[in-house]
C-alpha positions as a LaTeX table, in Angstrom:
\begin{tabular}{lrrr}
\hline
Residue & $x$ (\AA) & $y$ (\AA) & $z$ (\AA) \\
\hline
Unk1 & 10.02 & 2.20 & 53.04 \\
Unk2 & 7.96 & 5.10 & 51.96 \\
Unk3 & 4.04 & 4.11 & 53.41 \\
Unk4 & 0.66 & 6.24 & 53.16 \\
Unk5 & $-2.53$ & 5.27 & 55.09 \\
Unk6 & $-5.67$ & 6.59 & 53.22 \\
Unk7 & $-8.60$ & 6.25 & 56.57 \\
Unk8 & $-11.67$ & 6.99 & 56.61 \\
Unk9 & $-12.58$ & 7.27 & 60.13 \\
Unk10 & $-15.96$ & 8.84 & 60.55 \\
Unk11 & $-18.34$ & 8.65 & 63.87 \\
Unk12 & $-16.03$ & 8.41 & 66.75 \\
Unk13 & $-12.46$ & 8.02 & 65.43 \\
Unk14 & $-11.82$ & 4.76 & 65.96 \\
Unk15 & $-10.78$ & 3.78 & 62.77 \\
Unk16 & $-8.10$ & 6.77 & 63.37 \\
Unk17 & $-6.62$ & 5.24 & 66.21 \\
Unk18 & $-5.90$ & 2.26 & 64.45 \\
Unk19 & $-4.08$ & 3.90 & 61.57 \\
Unk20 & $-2.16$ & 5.80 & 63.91 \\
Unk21 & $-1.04$ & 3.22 & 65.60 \\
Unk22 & $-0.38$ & 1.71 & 62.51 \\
Unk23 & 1.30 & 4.45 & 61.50 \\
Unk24 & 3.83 & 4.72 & 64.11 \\
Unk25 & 5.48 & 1.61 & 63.13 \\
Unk26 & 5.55 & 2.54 & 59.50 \\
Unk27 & 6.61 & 5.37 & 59.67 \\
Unk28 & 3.81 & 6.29 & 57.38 \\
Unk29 & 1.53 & 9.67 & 56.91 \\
Unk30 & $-1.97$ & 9.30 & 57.63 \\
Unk31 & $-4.19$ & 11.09 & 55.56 \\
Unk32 & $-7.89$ & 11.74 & 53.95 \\
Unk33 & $-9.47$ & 10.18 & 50.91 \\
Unk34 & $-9.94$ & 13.74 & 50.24 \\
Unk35 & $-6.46$ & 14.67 & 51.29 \\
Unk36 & $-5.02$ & 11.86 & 49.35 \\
Unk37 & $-1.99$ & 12.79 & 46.64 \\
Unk38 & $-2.33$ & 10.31 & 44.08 \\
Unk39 & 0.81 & 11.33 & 42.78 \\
Unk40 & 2.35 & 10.53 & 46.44 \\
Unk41 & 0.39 & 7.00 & 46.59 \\
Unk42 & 1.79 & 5.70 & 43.22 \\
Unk43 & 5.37 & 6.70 & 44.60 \\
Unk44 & 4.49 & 4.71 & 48.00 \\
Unk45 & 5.57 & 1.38 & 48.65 \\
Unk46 & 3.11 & 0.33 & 50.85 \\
Unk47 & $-0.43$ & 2.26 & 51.19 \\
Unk48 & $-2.95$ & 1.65 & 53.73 \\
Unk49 & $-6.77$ & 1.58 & 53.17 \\
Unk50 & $-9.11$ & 1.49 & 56.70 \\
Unk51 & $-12.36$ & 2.72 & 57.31 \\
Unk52 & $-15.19$ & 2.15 & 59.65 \\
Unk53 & $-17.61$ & $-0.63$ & 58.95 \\
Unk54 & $-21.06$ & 1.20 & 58.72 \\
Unk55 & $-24.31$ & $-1.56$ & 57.90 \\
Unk56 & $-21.69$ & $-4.37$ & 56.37 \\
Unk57 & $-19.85$ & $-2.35$ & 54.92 \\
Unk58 & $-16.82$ & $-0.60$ & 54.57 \\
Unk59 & $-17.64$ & 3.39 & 54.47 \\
Unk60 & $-18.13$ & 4.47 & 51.28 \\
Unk61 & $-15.67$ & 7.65 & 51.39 \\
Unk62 & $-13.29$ & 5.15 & 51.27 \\
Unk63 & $-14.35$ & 2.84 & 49.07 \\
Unk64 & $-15.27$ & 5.36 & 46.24 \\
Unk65 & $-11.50$ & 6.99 & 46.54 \\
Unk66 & $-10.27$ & 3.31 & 45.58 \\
Unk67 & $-12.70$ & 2.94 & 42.91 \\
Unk68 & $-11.75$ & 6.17 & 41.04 \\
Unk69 & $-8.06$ & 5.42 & 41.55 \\
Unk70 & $-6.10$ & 5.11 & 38.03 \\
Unk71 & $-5.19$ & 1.44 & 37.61 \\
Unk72 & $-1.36$ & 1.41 & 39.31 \\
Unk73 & 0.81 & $-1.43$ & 40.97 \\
Unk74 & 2.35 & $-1.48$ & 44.54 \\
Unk75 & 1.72 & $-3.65$ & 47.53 \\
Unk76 & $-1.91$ & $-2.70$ & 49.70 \\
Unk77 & $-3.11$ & $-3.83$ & 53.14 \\
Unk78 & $-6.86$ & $-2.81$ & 54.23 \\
Unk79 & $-8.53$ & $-2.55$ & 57.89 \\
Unk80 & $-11.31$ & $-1.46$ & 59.29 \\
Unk81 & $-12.94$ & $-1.13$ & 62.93 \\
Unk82 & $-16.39$ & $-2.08$ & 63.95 \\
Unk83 & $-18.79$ & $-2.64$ & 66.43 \\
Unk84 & $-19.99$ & $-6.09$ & 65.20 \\
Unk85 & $-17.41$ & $-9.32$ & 64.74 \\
Unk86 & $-16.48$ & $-9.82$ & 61.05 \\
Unk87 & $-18.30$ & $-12.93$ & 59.87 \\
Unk88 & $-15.89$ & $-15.44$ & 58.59 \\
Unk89 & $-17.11$ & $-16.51$ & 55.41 \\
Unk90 & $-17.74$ & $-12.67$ & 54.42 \\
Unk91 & $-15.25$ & $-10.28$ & 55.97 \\
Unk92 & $-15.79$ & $-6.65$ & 56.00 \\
Unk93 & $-12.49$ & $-6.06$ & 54.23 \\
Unk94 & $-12.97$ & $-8.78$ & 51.33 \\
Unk95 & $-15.11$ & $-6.52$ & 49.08 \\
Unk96 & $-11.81$ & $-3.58$ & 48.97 \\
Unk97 & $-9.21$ & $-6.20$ & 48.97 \\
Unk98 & $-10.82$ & $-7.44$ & 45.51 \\
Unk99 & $-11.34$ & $-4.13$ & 44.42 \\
Unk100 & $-7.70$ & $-3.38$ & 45.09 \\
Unk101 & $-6.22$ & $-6.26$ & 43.53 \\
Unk102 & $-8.46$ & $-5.48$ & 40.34 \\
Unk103 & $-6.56$ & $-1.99$ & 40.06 \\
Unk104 & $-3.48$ & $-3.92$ & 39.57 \\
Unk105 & $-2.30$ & $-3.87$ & 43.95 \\
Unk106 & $-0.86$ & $-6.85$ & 45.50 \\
Unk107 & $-2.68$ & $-6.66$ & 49.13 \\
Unk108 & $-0.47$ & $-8.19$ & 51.43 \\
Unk109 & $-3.20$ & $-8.56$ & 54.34 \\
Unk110 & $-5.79$ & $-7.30$ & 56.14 \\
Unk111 & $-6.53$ & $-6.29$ & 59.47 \\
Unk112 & $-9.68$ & $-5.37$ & 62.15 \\
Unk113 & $-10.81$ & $-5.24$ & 65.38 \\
Unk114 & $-14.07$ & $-4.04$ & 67.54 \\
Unk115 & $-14.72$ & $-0.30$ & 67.81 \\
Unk116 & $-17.23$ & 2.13 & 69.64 \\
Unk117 & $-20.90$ & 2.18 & 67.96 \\
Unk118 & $-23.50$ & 3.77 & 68.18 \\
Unk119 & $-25.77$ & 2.75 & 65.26 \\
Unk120 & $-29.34$ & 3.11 & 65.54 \\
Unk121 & $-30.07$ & 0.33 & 67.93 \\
Unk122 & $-27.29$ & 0.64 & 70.00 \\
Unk123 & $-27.54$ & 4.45 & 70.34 \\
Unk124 & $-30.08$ & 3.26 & 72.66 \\
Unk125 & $-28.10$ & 1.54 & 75.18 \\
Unk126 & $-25.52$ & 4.41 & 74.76 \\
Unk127 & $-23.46$ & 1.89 & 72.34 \\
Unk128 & $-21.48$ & $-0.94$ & 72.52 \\
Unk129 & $-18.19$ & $-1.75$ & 72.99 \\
Unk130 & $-17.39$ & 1.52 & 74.52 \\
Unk131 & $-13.39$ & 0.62 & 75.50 \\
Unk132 & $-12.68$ & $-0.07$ & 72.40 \\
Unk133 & $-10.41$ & 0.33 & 70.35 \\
Unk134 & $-8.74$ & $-0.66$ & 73.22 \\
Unk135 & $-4.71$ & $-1.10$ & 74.50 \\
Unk136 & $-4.77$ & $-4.60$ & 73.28 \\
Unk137 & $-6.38$ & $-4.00$ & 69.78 \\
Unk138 & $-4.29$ & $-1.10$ & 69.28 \\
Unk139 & $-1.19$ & $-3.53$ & 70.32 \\
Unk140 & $-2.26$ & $-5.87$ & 67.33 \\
Unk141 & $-2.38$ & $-3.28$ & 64.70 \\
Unk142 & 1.17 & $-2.53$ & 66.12 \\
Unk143 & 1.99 & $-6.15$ & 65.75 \\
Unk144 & $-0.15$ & $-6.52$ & 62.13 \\
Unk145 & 2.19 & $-3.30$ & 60.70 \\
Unk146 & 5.28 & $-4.68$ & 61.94 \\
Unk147 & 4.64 & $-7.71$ & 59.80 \\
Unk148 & 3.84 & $-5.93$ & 56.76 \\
Unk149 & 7.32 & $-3.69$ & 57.00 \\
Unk150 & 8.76 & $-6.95$ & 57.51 \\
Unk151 & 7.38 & $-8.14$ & 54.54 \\
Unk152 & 5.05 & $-10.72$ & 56.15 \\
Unk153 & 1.99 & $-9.52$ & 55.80 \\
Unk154 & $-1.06$ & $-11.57$ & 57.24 \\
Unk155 & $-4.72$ & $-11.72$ & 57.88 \\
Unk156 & $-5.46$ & $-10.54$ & 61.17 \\
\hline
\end{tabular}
């Protein structure tokens, strides 16, 4: 199965981590929005979207590469890392899977977990979450990818 991560992993490369990890059991190539192929994403069976969650929201990097994609088909998944926990009733993910499914992708799941931060108020406590990602986290992404090769792709 031929699978490309798009990540867009910003302040401390957390986000990075996770796609590589990812990655790993995909055998996929991790790669820019700005390195992106588009001609190698439409030939991709699975592609990857992550990014960092900065102020609610997934970075935009990423989320303006998805909006100027062509409308296509294929199968999606989406993560993200961040120092705050994803509120239920709004995940951070939510807004990219739509946007995704409204270029014509069938997003098979999505994933996150805490990350490093050091946004303004926690930059003065020298951040939170500082172990993070962290063995276990990384182990889930492990565990989410295997799912989606699998063809079971969940909400994580």
């Amino acid at each position: 199965m031929k699978t490309v991560i798009v990540c867009a992993s910003v302040s401390h490369g957390n986000t990075r981590r996770v796609a590589d990890s990812m990655a790993q059991v995909l055998g996929a190539r991790v790669v820019s929005p700005e390195e992106a192929d588009l001609a190698e994403l439409a030939g991709a069976d699975l592609v990857g979207f992550g990014a960092g969650v900065f102020q609610g929201r997934l970075h935009p990097r990423l989320t303006d590469f998805v909006k100027a994609l062509p409308a296509g088909r294929g199968r999606a998944f989406v993560f993200a890392s961040s120092g705050l926990p994803e509120f239920p009733l709004a995940p951070f993910t939510r807004p990219l899977v739509r946007l995704l499914e409204g270029k014509g992708f069938e997003v098979d799941g999505s994933f996150s977990c805490r990350a490093f931060d050091t946004w303004a108020p926690f930059k003065l406590v020298g951040g939170i979450n500082k172990q993070r990602p962290n063995a276990g986290d990384l182990a889930a992404a492990r565990a989410f990818a295997a799912r989606l090769r699998d063809g079971r792709g969940l909400e994580s």
